[in-house]
N, CA, C and O of each residue as an XYZ file, in Angstrom:
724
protein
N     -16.578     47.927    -21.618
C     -16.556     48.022    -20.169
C     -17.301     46.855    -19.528
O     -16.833     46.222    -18.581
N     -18.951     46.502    -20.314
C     -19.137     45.545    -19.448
C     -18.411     44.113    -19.712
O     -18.150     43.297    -18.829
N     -18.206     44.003    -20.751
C     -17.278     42.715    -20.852
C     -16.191     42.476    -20.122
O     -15.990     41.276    -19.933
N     -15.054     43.559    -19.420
C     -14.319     43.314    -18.857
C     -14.384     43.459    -17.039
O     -13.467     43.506    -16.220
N     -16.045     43.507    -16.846
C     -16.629     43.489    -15.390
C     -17.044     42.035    -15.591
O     -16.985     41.561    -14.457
N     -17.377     41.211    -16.312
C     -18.007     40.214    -17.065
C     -16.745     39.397    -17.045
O     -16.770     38.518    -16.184
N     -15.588     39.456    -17.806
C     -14.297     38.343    -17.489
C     -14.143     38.882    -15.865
O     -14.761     38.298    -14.975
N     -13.551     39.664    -15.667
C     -13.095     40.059    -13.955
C     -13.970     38.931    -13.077
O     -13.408     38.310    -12.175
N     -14.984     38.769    -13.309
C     -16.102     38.503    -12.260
C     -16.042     36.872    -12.507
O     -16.112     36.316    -11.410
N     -15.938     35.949    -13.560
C     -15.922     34.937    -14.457
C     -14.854     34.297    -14.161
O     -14.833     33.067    -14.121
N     -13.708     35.126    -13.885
C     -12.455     34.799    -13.923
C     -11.696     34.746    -12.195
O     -10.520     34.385    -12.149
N     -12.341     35.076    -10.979
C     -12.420     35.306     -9.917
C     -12.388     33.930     -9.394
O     -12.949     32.982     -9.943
N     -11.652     33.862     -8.221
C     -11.480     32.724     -7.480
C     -10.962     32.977     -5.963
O     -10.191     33.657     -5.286
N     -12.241     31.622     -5.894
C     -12.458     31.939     -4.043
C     -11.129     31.318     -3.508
O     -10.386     30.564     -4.137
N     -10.948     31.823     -2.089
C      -9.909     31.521     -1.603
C      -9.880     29.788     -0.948
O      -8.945     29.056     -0.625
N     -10.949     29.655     -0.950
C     -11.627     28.177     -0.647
C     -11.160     27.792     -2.157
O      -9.958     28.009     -2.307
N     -11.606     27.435     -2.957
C     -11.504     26.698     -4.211
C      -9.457     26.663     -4.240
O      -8.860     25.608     -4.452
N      -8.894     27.684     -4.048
C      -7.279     27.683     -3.907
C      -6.749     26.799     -3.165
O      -5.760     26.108     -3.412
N      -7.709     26.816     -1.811
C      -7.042     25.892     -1.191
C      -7.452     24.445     -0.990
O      -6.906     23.583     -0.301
N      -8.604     24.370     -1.792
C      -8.895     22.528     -1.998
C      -7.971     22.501     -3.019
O      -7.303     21.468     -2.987
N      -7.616     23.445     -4.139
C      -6.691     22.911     -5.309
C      -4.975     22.472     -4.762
O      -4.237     21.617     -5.251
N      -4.749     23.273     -3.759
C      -3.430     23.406     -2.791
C      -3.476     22.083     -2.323
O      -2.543     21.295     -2.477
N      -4.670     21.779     -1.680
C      -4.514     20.618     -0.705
C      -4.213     19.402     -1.545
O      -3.261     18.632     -1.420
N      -4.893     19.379     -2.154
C      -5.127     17.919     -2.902
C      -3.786     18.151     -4.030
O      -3.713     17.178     -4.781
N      -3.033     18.897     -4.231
C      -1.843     18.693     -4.983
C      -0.686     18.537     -4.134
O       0.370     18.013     -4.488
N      -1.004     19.147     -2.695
C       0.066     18.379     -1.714
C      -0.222     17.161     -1.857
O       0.657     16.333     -2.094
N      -1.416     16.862     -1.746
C      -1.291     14.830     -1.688
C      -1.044     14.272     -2.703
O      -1.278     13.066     -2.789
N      -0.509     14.966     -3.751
C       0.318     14.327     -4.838
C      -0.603     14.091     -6.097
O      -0.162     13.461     -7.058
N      -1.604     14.488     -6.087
C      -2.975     14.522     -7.434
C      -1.966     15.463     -8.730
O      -1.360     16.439     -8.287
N      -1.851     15.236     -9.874
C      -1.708     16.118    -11.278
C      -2.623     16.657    -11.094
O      -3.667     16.426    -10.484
N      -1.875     18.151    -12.162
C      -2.580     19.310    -12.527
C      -4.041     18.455    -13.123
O      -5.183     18.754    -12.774
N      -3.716     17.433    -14.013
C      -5.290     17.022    -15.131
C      -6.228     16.167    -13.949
O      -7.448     16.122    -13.791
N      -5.345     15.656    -13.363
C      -6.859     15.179    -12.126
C      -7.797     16.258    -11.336
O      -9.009     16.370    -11.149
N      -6.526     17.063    -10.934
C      -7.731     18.354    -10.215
C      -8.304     18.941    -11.380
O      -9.506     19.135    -11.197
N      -7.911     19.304    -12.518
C      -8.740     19.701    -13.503
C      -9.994     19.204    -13.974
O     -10.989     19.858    -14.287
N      -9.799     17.780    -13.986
C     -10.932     16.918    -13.858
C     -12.117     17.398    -12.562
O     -13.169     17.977    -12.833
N     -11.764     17.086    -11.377
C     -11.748     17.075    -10.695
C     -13.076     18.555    -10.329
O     -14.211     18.468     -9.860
N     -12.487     19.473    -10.675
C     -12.875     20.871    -10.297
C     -13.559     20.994    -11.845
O     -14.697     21.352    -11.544
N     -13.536     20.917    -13.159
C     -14.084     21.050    -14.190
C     -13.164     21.937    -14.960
O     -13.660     22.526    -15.920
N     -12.283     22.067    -14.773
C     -11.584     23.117    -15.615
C     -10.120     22.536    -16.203
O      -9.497     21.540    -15.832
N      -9.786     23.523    -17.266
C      -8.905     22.937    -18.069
C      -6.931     22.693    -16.593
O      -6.679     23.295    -15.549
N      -6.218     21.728    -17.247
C      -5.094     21.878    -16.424
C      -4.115     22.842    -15.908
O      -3.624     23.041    -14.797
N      -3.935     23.584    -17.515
C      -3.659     24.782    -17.856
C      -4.141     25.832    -16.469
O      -3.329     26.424    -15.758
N      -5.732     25.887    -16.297
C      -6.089     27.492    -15.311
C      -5.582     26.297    -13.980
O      -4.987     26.928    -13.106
N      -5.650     25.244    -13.745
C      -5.220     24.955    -12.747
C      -3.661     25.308    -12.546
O      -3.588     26.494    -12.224
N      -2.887     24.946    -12.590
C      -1.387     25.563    -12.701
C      -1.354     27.270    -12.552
O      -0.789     27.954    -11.699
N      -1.849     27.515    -13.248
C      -2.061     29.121    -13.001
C      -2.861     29.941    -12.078
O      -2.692     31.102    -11.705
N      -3.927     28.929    -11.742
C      -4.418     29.444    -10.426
C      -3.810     29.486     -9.433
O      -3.786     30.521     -8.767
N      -2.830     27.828     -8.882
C      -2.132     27.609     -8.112
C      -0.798     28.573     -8.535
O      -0.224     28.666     -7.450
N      -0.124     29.214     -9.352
C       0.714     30.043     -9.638
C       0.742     31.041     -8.856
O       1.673     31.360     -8.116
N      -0.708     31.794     -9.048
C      -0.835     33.046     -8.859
C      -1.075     33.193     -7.387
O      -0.518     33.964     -6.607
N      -2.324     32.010     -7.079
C      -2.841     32.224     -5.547
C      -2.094     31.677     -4.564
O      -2.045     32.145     -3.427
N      -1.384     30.516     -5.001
C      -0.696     29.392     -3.939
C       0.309     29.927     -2.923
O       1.368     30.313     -3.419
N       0.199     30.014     -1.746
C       1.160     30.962     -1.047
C       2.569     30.309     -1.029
O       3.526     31.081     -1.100
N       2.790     29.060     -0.947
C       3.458     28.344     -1.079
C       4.094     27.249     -2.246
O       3.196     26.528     -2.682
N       5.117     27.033     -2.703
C       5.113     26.281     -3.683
C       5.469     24.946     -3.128
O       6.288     24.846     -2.214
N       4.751     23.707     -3.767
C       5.031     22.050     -3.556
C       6.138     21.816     -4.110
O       6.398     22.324     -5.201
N       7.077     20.938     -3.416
C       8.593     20.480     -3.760
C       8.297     18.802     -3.438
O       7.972     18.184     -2.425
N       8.632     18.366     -5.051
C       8.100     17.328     -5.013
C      10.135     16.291     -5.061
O      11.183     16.851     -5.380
N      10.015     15.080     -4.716
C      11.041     14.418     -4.253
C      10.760     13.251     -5.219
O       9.640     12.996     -5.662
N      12.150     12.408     -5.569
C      11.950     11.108     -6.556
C      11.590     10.525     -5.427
O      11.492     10.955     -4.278
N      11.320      8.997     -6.133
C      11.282      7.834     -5.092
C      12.772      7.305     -4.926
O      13.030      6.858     -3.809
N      13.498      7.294     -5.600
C      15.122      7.013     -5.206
C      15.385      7.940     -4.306
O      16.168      7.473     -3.478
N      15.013      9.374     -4.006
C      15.362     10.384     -2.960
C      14.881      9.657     -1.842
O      15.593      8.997     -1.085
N      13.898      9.769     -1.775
C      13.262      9.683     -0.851
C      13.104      8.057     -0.087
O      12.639      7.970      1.050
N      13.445      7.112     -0.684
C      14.159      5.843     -0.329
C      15.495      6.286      0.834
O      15.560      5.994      2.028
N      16.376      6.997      0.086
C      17.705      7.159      0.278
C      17.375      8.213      1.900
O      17.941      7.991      2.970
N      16.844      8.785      1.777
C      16.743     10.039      2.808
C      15.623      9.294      3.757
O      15.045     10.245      4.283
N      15.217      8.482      4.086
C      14.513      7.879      4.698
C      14.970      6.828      5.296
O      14.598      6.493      6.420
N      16.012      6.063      4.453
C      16.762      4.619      4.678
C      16.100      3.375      4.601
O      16.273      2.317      5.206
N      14.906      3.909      3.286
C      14.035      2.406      3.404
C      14.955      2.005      1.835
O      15.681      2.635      1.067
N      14.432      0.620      1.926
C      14.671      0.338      0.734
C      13.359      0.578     -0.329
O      12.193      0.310     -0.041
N      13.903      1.241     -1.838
C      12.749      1.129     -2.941
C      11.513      0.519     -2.930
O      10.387      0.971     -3.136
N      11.970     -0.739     -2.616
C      11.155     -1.859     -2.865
C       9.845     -1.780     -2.211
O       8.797     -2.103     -2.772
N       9.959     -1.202     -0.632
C       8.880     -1.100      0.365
C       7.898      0.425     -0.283
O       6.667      0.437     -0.294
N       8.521      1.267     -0.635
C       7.538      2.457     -1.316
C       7.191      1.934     -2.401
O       6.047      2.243     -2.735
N       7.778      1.199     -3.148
C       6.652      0.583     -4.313
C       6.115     -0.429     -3.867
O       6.205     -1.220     -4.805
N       5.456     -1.088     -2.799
C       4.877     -2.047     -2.436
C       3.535     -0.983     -1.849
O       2.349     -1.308     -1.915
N       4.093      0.453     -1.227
C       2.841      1.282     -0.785
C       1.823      1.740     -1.612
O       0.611      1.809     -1.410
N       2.678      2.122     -2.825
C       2.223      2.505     -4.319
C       1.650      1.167     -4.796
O       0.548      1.128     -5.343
N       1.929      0.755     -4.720
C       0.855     -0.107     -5.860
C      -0.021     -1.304     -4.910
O      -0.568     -2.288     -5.409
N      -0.011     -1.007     -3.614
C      -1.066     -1.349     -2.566
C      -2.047     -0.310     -2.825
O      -3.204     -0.649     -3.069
N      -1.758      0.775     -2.805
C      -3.145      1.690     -3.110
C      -3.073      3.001     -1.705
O      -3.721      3.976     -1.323
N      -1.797      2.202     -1.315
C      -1.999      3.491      0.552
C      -1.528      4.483     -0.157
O      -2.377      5.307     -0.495
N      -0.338      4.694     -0.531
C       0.646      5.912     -1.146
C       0.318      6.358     -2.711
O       0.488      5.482     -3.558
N      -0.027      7.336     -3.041
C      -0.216      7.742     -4.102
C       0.572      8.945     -4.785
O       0.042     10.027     -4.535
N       1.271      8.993     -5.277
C       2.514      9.758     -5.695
C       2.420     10.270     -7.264
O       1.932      9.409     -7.996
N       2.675     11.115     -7.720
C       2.588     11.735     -8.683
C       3.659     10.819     -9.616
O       4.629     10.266     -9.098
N       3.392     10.740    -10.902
C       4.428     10.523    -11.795
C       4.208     10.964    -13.368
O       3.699     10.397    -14.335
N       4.829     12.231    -13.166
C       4.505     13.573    -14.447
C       5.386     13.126    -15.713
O       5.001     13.168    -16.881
N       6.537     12.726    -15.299
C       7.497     12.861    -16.555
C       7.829     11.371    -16.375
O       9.033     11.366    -16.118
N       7.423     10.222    -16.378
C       8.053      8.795    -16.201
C       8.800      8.284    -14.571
O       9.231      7.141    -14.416
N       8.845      9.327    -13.479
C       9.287      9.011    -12.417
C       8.747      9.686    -11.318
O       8.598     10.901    -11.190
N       8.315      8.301    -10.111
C       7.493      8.769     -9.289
C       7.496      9.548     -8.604
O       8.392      9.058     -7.916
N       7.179     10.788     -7.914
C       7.062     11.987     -6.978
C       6.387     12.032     -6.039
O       5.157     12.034     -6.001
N       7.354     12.085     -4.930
C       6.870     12.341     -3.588
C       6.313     13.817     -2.669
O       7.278     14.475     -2.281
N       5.267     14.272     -2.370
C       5.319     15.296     -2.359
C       5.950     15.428     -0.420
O       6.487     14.462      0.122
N       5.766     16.509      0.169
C       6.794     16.452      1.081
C       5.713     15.928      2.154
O       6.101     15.008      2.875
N       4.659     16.312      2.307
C       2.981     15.523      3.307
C       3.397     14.089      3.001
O       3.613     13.510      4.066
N       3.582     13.334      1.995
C       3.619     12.320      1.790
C       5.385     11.485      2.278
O       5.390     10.442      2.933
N       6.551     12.085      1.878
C       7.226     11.797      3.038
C       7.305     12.056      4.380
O       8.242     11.490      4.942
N       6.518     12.824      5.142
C       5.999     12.641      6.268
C       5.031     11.716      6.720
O       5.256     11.164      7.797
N       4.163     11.485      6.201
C       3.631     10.034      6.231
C       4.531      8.679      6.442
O       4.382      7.764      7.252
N       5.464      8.868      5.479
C       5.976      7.525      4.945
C       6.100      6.721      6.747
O       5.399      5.767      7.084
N       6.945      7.270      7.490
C       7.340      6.357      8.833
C       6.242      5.386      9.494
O       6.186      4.205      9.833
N       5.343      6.585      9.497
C       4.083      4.864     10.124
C       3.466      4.033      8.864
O       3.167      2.841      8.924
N       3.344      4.754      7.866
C       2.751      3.768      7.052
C       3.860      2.485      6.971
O       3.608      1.317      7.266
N       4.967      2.946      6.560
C       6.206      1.819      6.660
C       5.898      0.973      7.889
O       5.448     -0.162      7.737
N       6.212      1.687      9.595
C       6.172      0.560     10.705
C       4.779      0.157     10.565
O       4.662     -0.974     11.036
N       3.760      0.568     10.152
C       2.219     -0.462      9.871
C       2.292     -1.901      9.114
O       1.806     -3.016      9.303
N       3.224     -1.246      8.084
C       3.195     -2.451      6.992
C       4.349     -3.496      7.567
O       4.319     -4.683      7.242
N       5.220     -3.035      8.321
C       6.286     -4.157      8.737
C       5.886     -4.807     10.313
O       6.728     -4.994     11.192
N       4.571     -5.069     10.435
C       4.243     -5.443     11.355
C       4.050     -7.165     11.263
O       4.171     -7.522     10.091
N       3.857     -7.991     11.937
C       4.235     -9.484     11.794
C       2.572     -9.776     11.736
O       1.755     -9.422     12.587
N       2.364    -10.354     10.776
C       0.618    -10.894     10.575
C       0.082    -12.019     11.504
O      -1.034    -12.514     11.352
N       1.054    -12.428     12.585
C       0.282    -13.518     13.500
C       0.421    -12.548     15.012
O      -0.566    -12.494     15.745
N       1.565    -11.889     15.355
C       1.309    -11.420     16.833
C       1.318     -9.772     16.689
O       1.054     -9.040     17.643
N       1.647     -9.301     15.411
C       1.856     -7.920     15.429
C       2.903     -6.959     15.880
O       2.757     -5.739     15.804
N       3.890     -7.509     16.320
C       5.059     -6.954     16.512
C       5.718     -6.666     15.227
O       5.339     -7.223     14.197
N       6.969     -5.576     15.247
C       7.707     -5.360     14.262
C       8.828     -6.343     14.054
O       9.620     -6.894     14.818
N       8.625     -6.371     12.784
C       9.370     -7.633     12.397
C      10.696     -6.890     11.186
O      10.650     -5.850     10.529
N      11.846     -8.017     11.297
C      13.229     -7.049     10.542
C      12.982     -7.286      9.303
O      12.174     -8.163      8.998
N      13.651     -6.525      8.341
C      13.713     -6.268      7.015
C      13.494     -7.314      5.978
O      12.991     -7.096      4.876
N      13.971     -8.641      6.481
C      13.978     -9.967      5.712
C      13.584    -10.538      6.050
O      14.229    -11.582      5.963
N      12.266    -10.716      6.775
C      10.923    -11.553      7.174
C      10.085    -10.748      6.206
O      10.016     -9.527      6.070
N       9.544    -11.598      5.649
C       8.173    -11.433      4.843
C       7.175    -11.131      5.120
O       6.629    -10.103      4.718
N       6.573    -12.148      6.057
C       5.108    -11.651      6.730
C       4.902    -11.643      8.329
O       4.070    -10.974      8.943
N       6.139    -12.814      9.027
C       6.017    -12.707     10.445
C       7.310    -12.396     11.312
O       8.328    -12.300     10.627
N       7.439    -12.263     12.343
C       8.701    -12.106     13.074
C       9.305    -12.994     13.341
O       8.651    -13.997     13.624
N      11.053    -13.114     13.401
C      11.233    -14.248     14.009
C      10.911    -15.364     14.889
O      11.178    -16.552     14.711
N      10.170    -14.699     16.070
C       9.441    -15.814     16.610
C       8.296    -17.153     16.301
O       8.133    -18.293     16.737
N       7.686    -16.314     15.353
C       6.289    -16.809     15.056
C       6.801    -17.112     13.795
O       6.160    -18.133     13.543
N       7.444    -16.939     12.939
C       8.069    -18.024     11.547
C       8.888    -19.282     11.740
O       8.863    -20.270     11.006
N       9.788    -19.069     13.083
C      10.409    -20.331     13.413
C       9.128    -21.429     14.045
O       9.036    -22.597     13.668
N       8.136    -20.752     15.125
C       7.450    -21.354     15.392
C       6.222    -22.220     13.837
O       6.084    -23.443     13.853
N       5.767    -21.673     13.113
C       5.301    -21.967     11.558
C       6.213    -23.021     11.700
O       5.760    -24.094     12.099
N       6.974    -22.962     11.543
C       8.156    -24.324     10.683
C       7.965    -25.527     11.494
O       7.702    -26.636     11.028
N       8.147    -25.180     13.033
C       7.982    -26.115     14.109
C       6.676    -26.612     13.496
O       6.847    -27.513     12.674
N       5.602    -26.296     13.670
C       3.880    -26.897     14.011
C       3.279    -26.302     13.068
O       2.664    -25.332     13.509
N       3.137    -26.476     11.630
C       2.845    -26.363     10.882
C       1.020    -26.183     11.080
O       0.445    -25.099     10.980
N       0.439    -27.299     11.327
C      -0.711    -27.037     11.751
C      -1.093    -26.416     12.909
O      -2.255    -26.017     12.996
N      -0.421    -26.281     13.701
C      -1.094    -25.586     15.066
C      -0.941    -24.059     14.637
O      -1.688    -23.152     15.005
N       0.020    -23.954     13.901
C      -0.139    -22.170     13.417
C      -1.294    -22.077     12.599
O      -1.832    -20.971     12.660
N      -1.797    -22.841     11.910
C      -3.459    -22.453     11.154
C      -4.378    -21.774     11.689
O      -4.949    -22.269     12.660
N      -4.666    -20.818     11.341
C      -6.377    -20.034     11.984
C      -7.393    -21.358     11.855
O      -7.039    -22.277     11.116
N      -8.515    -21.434     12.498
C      -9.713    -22.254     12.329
C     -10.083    -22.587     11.096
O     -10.181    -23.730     10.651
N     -10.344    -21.306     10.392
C     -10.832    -21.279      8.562
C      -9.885    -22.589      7.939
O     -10.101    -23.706      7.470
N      -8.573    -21.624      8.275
C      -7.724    -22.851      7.430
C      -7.913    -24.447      7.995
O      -8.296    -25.377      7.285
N      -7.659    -24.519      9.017
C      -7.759    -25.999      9.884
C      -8.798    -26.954      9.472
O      -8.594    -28.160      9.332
N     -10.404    -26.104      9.202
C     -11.164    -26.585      8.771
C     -10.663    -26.992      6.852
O     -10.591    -28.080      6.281
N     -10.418    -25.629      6.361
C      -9.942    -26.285      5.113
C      -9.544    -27.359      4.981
O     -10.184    -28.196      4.345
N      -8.407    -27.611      5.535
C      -7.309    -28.522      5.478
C      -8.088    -30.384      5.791
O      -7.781    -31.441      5.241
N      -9.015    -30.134      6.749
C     -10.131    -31.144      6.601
C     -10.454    -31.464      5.725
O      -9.926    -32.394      5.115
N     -11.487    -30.790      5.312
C     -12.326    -31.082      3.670
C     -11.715    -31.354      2.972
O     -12.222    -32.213      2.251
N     -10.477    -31.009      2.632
C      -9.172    -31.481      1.653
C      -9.098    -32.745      1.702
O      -9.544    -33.504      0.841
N      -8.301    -33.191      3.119
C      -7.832    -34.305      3.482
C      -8.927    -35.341      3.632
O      -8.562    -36.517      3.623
N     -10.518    -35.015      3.801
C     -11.381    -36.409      3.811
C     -11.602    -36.602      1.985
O     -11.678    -37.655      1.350
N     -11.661    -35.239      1.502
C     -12.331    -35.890      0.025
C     -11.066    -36.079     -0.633
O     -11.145    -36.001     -1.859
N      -9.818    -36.325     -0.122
C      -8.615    -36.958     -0.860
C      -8.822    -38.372      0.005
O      -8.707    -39.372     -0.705
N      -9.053    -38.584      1.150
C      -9.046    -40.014      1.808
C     -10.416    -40.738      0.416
O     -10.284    -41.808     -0.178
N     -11.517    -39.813      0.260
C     -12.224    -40.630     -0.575
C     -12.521    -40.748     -1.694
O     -13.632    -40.943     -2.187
N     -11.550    -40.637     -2.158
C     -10.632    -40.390     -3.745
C      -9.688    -41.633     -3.949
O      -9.671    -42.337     -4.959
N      -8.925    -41.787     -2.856
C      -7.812    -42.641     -2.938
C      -7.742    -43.559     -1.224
O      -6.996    -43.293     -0.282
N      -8.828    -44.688     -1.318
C      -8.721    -45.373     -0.257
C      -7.469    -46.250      0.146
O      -6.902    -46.404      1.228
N      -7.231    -46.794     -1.177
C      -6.046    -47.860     -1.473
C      -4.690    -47.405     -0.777
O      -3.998    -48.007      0.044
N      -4.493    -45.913     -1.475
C      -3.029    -45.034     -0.730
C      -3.789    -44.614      0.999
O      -3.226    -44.993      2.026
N      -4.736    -44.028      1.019
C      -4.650    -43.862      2.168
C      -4.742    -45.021      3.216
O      -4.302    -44.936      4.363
N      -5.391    -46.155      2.664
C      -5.357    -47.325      3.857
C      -3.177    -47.766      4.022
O      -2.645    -48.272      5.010
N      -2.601    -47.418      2.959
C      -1.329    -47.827      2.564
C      -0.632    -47.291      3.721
O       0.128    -47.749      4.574
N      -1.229    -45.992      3.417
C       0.029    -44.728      4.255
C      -0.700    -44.895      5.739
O       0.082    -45.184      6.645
N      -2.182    -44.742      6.124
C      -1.869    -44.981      7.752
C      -1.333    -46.201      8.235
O      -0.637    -46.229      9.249
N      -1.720    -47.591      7.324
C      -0.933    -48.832      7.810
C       0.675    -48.228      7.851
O       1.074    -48.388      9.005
N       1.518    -47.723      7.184
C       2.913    -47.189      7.458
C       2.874    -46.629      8.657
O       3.546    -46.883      9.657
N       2.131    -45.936      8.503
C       2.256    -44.712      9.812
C       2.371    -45.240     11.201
O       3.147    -44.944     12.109
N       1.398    -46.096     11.128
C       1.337    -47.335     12.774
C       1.793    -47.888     12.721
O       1.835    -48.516     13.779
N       2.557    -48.362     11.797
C       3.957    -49.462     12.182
C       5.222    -48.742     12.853
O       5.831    -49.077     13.868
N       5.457    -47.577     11.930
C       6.195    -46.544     12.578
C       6.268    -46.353     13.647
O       7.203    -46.778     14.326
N       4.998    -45.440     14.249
C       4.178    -45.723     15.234
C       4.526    -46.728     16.300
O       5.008    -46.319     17.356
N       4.375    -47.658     16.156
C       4.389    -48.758     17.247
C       5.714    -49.259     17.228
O       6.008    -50.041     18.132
N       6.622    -48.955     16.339
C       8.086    -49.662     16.179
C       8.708    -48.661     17.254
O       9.687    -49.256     17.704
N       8.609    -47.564     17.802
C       9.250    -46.138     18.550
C       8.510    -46.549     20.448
O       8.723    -45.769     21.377
């Protein structure tokens, strides 16, 4: 008798502890991380969440969830292995849990934002929007932040005093040019 007041009591779980285990497996954590996690084997995790979980997690591929979203692959594995998106992958393929395709829309328009003015930029710009990449091409240096500008100094004097011979060569070109226009 007392042994089985002794497991009963041992074996008891708060409704709090259910639902940090709930929460954090919506955000896509394995059974062995919360196990870690909480100290207990993976096994009572699964079965805790079995028994107590009011709800069950429906987890989505990343090809689903590409497709049902209309992003391309490429941008959810750029979230994943940036470190924003963290997705389960139990059996060799990644899992989305459904909190986490709800997420996906701003994290996506965050990341497709243009790194010089911040506007959204289309699918096949890399880092800026059309405006501000055509402009790059135009004025190469006037698009530099300060940091760089200054870089680009220090470069260019300790290459002038490296190689006086070419550089006296190339500004004499340059002012003939120069003065021929």
């Amino acid at each position: 008798m007392q042994r089985t007041v002794k497991h009963a009591i041992k074996n008891r779980v708060s409704p709090y502890t259910v639902e940090l285990l709930t929460h954090e497996r919506n955000k896509g954590r394995s059974l062995r991380q919360l196990g870690q996690m909480f100290g207990i084997s993976h096994e009572r995790v699964r079965q805790i969440l079995a028994k107590y979980s009011p709800s069950r997690v429906t987890f989505l591929a990343e090809n689903t969830v590409a497709v049902k979203m209309g992003y391309p692959v490429r941008w959810l594995v750029k979230l994943r292995t940036e470190g924003i998106m963290n997705p389960t992958r139990p059996g060799g393929r990644w899992l989305y849990s459904e909190e986490q395709v709800r997420q996906l829309p701003s994290l996506v328009a965050e990341m497709r934002r243009c790194e010089r003015c911040g506007e959204l930029r289309p699918p096949c710009y890399r880092m800026f929007c059309r405006e501000c990449s055509q402009y790059r091409k135009k004025h190469r240096y006037r698009s530099l932040s300060l940091e760089e500008k200054a870089e680009h100094r220090e470069k260019s004097l300790t290459w002038r005093k490296k190689n006086p011979e070419k550089w006296k060569r190339i500004s004499s070109r340059a002012l003939r040019r120069y003065r021929s226009k």
